[in-house]
N, CA, C and O of each residue as an XYZ file, in Angstrom:
676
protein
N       7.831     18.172      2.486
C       6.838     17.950      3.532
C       7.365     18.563      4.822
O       8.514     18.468      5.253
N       6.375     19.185      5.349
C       6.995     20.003      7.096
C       7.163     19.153      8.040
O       7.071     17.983      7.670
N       7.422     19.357      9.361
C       7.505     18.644     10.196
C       6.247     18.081     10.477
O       6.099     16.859     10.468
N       5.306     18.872     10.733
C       3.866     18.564     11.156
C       3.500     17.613     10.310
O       3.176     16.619     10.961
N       3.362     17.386      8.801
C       2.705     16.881      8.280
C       3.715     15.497      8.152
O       3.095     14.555      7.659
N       5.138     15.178      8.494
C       5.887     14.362      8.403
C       5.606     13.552      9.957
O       6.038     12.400      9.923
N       5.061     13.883     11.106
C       4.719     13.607     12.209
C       3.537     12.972     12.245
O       3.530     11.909     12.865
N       2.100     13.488     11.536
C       1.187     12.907     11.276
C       0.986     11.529     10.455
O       0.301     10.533     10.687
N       1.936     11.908      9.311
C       2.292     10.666      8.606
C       3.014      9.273      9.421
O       2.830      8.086      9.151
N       3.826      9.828     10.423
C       4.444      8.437     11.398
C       3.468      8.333     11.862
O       3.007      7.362     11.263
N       2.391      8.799     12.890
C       1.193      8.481     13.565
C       0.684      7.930     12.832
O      -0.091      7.235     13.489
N       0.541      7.709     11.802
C      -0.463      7.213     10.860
C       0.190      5.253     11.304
O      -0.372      4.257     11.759
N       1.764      5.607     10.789
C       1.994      3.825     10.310
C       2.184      3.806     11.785
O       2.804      2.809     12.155
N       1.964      4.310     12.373
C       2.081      3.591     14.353
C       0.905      3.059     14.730
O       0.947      2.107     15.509
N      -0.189      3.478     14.336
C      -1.243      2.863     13.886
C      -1.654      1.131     13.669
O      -2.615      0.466     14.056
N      -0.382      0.780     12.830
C      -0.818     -0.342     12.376
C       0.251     -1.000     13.091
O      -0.014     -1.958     13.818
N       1.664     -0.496     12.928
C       2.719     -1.173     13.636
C       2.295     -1.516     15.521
O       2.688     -2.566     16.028
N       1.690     -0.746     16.139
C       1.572     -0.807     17.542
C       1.000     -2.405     17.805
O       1.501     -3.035     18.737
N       0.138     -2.922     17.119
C      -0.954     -3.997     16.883
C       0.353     -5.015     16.544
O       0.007     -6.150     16.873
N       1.812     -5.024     15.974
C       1.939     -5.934     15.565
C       3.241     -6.163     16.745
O       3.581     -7.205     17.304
N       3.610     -5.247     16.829
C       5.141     -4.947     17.917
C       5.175     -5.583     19.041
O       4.508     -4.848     19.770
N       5.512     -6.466     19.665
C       5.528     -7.316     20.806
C       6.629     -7.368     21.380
O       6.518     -8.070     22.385
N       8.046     -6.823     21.196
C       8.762     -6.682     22.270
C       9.333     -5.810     22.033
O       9.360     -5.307     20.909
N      10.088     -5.291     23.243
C      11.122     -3.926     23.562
C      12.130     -3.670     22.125
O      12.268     -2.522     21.700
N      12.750     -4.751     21.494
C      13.651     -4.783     20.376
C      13.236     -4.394     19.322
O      13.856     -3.661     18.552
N      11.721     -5.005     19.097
C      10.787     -4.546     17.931
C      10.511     -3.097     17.966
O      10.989     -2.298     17.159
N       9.545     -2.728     19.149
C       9.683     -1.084     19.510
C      10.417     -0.484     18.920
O      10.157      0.065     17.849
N      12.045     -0.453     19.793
C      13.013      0.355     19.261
C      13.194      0.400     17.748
O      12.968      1.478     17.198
N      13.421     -0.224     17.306
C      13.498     -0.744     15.741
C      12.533     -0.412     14.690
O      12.905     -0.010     13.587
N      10.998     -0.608     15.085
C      10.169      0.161     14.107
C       9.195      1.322     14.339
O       8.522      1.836     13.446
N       9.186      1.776     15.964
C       9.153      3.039     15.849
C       9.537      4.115     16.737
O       9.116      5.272     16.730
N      10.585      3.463     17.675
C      11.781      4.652     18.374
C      12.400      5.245     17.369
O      12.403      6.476     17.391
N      13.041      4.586     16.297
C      14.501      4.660     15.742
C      13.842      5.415     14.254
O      14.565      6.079     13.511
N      12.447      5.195     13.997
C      11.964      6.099     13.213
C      11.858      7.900     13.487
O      11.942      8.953     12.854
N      11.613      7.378     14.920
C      10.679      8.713     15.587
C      12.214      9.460     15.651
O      12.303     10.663     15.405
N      13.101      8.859     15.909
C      14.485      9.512     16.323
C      15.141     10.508     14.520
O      15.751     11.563     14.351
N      14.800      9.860     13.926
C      15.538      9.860     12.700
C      14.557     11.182     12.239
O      15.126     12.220     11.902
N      13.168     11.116     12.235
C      12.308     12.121     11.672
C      12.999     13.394     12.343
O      13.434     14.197     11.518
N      13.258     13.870     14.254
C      13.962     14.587     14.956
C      15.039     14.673     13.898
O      15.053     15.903     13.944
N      15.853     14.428     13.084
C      17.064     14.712     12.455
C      18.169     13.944     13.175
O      19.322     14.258     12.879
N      17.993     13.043     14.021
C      19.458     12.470     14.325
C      19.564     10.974     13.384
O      18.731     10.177     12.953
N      20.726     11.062     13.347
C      21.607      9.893     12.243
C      21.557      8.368     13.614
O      22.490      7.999     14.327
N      20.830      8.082     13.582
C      20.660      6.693     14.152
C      21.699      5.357     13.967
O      21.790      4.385     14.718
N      22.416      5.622     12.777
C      23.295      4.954     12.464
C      25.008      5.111     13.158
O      25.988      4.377     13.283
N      24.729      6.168     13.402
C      26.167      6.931     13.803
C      26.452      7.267     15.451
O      25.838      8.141     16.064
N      27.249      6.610     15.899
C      27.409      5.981     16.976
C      27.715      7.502     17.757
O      27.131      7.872     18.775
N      28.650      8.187     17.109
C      28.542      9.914     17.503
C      27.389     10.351     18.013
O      27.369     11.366     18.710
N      26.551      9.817     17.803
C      25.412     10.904     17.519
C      24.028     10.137     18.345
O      23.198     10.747     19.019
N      24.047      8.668     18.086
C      23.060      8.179     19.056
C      23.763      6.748     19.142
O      24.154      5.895     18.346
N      23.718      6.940     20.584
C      24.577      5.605     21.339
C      23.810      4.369     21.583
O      23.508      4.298     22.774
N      23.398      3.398     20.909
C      23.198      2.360     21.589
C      23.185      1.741     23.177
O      24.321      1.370     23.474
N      22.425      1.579     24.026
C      23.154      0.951     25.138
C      23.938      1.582     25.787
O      24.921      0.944     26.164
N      23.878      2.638     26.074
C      24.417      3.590     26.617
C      24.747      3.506     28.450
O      23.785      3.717     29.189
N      26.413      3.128     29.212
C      26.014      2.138     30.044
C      26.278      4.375     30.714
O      27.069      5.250     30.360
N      24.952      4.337     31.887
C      25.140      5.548     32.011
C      24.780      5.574     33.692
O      25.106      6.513     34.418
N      24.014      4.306     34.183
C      24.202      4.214     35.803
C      25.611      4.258     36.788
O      26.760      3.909     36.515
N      25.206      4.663     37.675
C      26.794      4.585     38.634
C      26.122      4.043     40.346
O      24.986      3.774     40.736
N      27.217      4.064     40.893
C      26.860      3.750     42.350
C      26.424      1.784     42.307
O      27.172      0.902     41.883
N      25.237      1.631     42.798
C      24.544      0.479     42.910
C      23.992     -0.149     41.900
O      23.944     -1.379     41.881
N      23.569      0.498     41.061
C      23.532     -0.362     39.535
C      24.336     -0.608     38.334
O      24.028     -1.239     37.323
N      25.830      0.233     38.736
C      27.032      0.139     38.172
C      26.423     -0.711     36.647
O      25.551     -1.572     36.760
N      26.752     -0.500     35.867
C      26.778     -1.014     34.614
C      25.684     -1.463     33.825
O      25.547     -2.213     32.859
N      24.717     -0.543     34.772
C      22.957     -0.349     33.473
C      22.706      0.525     32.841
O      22.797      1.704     33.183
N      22.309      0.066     31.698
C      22.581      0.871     30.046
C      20.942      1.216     29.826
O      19.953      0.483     29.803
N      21.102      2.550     29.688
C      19.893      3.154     29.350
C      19.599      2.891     27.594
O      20.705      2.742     27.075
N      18.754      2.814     26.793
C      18.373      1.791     25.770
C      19.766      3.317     24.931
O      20.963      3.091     24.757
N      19.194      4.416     24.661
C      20.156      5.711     23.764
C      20.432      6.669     24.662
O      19.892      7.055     25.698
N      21.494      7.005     23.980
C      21.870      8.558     24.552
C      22.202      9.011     23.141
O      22.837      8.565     22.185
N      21.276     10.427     23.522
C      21.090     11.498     21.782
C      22.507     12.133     22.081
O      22.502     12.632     23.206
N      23.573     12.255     21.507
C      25.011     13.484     21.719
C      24.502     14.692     21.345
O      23.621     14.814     20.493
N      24.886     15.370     21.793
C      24.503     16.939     21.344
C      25.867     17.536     21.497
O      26.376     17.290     22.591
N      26.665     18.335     20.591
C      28.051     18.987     21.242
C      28.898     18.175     21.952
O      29.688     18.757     22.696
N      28.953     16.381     21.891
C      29.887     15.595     22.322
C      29.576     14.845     23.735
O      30.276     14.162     24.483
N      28.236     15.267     23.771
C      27.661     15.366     25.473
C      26.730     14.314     25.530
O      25.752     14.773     24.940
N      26.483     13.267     25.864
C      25.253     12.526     26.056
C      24.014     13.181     26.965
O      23.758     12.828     28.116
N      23.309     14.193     26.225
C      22.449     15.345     26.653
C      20.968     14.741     26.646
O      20.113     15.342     27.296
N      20.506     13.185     25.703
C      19.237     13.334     25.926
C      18.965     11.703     26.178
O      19.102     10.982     25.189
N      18.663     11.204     27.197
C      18.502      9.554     27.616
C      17.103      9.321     27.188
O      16.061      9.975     27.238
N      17.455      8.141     26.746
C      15.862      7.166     25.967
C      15.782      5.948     26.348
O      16.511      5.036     25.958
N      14.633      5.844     27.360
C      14.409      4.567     27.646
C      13.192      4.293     27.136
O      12.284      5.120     27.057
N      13.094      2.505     26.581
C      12.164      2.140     25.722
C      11.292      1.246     26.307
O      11.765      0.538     27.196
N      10.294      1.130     26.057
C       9.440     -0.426     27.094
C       8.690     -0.821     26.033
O       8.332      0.030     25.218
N       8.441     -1.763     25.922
C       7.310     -2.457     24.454
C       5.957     -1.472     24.281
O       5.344     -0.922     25.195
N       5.662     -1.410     22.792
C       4.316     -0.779     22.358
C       3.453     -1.284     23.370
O       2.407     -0.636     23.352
N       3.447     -2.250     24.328
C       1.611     -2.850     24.334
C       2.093     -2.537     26.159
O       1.631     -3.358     26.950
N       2.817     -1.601     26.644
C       3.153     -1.190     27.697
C       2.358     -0.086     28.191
O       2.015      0.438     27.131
N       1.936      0.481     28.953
C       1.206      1.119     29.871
C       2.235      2.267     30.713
O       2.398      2.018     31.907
N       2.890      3.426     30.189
C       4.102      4.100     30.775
C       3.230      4.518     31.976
O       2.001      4.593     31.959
N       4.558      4.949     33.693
C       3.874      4.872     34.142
C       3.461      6.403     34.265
O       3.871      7.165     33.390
N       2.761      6.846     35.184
C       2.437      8.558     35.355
C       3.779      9.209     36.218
O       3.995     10.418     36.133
N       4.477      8.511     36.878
C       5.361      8.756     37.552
C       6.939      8.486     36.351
O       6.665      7.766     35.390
N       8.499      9.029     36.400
C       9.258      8.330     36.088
C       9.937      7.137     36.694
O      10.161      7.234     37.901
N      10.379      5.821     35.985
C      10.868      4.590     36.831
C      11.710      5.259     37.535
O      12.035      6.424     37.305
N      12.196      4.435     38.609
C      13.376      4.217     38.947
C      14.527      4.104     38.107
O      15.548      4.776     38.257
N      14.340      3.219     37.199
C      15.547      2.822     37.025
C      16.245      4.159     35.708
O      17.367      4.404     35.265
N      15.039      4.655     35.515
C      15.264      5.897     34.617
C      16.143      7.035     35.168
O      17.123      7.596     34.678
N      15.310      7.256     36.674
C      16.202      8.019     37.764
C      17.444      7.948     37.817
O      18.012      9.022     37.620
N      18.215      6.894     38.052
C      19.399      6.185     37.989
C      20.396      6.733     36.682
O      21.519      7.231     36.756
N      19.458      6.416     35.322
C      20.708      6.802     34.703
C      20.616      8.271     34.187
O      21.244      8.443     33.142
N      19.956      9.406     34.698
C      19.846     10.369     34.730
C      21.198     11.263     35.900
O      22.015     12.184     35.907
N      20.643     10.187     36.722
C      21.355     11.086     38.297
C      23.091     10.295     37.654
O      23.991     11.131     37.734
N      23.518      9.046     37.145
C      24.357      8.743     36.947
C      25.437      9.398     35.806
O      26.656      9.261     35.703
N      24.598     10.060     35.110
C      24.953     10.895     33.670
C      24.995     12.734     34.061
O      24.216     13.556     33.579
N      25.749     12.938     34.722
C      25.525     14.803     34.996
C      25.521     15.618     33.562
O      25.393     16.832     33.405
N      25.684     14.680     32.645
C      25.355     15.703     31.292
C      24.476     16.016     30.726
O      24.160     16.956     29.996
N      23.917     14.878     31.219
C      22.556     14.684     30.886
C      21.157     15.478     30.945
O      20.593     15.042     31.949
N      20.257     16.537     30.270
C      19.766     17.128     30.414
C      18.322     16.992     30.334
O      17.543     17.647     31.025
N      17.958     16.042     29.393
C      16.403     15.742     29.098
C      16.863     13.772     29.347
O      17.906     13.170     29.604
N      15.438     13.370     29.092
C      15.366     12.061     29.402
C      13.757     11.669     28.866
O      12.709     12.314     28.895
N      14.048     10.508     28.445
C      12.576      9.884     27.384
C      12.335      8.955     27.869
O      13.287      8.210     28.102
N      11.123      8.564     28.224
C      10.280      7.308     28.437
C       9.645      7.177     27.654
O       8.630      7.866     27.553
N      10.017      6.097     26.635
C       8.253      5.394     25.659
C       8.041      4.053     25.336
O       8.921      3.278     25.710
N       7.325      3.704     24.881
C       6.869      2.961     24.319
C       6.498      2.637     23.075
O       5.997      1.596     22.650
N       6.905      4.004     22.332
C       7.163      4.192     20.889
C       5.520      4.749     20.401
O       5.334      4.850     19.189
N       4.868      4.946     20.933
C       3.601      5.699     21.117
C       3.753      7.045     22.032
O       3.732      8.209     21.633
N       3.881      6.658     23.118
C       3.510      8.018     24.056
C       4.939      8.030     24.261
O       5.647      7.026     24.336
N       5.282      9.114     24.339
C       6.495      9.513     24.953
C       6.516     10.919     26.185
O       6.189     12.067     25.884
N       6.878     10.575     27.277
C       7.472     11.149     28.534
C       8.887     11.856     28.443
O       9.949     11.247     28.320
N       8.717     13.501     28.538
C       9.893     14.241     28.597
C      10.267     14.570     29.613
O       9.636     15.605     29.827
N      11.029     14.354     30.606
C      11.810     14.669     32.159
C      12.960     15.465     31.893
O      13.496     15.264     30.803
N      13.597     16.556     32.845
C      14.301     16.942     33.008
C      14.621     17.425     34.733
O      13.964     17.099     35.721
N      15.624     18.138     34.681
C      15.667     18.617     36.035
C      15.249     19.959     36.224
O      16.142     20.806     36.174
N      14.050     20.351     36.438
C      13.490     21.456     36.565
C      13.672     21.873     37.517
O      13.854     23.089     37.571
N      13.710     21.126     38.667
C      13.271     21.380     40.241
C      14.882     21.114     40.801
O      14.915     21.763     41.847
N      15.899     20.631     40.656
C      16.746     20.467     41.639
C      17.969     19.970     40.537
O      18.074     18.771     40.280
N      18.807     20.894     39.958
C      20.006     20.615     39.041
C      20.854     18.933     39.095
O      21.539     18.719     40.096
N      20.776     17.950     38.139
C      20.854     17.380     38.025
C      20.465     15.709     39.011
O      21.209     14.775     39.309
N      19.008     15.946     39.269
C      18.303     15.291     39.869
C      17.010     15.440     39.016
O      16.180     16.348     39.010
N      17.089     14.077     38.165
C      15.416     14.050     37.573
C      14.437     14.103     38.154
O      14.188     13.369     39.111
N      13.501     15.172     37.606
C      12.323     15.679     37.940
C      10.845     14.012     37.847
O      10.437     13.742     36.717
N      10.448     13.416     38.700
C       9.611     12.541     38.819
C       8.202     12.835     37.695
O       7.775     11.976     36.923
N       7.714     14.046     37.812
C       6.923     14.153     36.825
C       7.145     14.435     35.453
O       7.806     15.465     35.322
N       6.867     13.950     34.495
C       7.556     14.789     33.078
C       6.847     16.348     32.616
O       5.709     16.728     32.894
N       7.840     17.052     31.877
C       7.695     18.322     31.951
C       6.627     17.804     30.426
O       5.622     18.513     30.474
N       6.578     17.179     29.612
C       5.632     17.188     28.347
C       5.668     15.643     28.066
O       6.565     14.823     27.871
N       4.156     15.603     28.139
C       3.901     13.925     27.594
C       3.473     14.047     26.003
O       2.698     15.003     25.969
N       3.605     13.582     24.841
C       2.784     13.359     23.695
C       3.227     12.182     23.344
O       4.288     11.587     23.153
N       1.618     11.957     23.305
C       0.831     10.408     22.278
C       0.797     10.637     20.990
O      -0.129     11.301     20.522
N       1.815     10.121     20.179
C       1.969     10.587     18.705
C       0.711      9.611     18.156
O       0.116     10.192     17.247
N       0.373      8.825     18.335
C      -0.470      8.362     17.900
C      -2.258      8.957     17.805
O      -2.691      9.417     16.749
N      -3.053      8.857     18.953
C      -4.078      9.693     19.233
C      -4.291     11.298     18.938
O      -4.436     12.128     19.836
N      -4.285     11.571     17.659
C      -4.845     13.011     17.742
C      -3.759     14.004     18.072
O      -3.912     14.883     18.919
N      -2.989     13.883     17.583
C      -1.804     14.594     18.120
C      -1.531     15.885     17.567
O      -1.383     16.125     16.368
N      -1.438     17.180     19.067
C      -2.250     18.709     18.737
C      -1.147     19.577     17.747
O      -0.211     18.841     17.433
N      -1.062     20.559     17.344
C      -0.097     21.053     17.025
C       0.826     21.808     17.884
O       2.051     21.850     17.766
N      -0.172     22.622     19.092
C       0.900     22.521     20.323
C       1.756     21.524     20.839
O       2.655     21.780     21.640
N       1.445     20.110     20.296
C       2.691     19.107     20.718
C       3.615     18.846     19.906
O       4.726     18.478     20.287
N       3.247     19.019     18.492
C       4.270     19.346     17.125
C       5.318     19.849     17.342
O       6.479     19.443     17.372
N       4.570     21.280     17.579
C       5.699     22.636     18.204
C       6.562     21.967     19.507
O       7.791     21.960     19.443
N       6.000     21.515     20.463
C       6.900     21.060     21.359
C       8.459     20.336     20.902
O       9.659     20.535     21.093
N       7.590     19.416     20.207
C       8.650     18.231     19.499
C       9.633     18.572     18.757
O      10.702     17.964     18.802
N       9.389     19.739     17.851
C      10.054     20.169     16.918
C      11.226     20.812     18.152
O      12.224     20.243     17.711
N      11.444     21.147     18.668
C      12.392     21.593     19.585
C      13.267     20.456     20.053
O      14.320     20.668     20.654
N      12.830     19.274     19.778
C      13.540     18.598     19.767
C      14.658     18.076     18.707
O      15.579     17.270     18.834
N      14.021     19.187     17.151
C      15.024     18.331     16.546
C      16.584     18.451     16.477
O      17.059     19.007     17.467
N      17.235     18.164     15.793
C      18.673     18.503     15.981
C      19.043     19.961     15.637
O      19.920     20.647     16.161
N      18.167     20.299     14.620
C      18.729     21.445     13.919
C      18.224     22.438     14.713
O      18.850     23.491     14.590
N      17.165     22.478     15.609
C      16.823     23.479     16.381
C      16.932     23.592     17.891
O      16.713     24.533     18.654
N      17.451     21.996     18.143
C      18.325     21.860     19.441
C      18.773     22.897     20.562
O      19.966     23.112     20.778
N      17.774     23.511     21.247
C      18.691     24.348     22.508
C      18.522     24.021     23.652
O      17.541     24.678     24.003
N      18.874     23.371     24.545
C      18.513     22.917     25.946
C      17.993     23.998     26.722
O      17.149     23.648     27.546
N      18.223     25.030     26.690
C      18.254     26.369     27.865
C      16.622     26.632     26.920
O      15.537     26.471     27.479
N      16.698     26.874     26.066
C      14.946     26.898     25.206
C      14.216     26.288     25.771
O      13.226     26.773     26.319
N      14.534     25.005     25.782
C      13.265     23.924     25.929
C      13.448     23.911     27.549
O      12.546     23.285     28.106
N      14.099     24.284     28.130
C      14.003     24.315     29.591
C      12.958     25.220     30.330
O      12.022     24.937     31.077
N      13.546     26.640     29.764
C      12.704     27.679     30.096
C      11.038     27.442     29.213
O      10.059     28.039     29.660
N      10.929     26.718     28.226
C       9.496     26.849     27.940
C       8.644     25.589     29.224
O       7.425     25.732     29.322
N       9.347     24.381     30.173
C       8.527     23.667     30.356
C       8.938     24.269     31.613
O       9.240     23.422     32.455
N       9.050     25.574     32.026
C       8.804     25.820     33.694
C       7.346     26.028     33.566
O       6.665     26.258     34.565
C-alpha cells in the first residue's frame, strides 16, 4: 500500500476515534503516535522520538514539549499535542514559541490535535518561530493529494530540512 492510500486509511479510523478521544494522553496515543509511525519513525525508540522532551530555557526553564522527532542526533522536529475535541489556534501558542526559540536545533515544529496538524518553522528570522504555519493539513476532512505530497516529506526516509524549507517559502 503507498503512502497516499496508507494516509487515507488513518483518516478513515480518525473518523471514529476523534468522537471517542477526550484527553491530551488519549490523542497522543491513538492518533499522534499512529500518525508518527505511518511518517516512518520508531515511536518506541527513545533515539528517535523523545517523549517529553524538556526543550524550554530562560523563564519557563523545564517545559517539555509533548516529542522531539531526532533526525541525525538533533532534536529537529517539536510536537505539541492538545486533545482531539480542541480548536488549534490560527496563530502558533506561546508556549510552542518557547520551546522552539529554546531548542536552536530545532527546525520544524507541530501543533495538533491529532486531526489537523500545523507546520511552523523559521522562515522569516533564523531560529525564531515563524507565528503563522508554513502548511496546515486536516487529515481527516478530504484530505488533497497536494497535502499527501507535502506530508510525505515528512517521512523519515525522505527527510530533508533544506527541501521542505525551500518548498514552504
Amino acid at each position: 500500500m503507498d503512502f497516499a492510500d496508507q494516509i487515507r486509511e488513518f483518516a478513515a479510523s480518525l473518523e471514529t476515534k476523534k468522537n471517542l478521544v477526550t484527553t491530551e494522553e488519549g490523542t497522543k496515543t491513538a492518533m499522534v503516535l499512529p500518525f508518527l509511525r505511518l511518517l516512518g519513525y520508531d515511536t518506541t525508540d527513545p533515539t528517535e522520538v523523545i517523549p517529553e522532551f524538556n526543550s524550554a530555557k530562560g523563564v519557563k526553564k523545564g517545559e517539555k514539549v509533548d516529542y522531539a522527532i531526532v533526525i541525525n542526533k538533533e532534536p529537529t522536529i517539536l510536537i505539541e499535542v492538545k486533545t482531539a475535541r480542541s480548536i488549534l489556534p490560527s496563530k502558533c501558542m506561546e508556549q510552542l514559541l518557547r520551546y522552539f526559540f529554546g531548542n536552536a536545533k530545532s527546525k520544524f515544529a507541530i501543533l495538533t490535535n491529532g486531526i489537523q496538524y500545523q507546520f511552523f518553522s523559521d522562515l522569516e528570522q533564523k531560529n525564531v518561530m515563524d507565528e503563522i504555519p508554513f502548511l496546515t493539513v486536516d487529515i481527516v476532512t478530504a484530505i488533497r493529494d497536494t497535502e499527501i505530497a507535502e506530508l510525505r516529506k515528512f517521512k523519515k526516509e525522505y527527510f530533508d530540512s533544506e527541501t521542505i524549507s525551500k518548498g514552504a517559502l
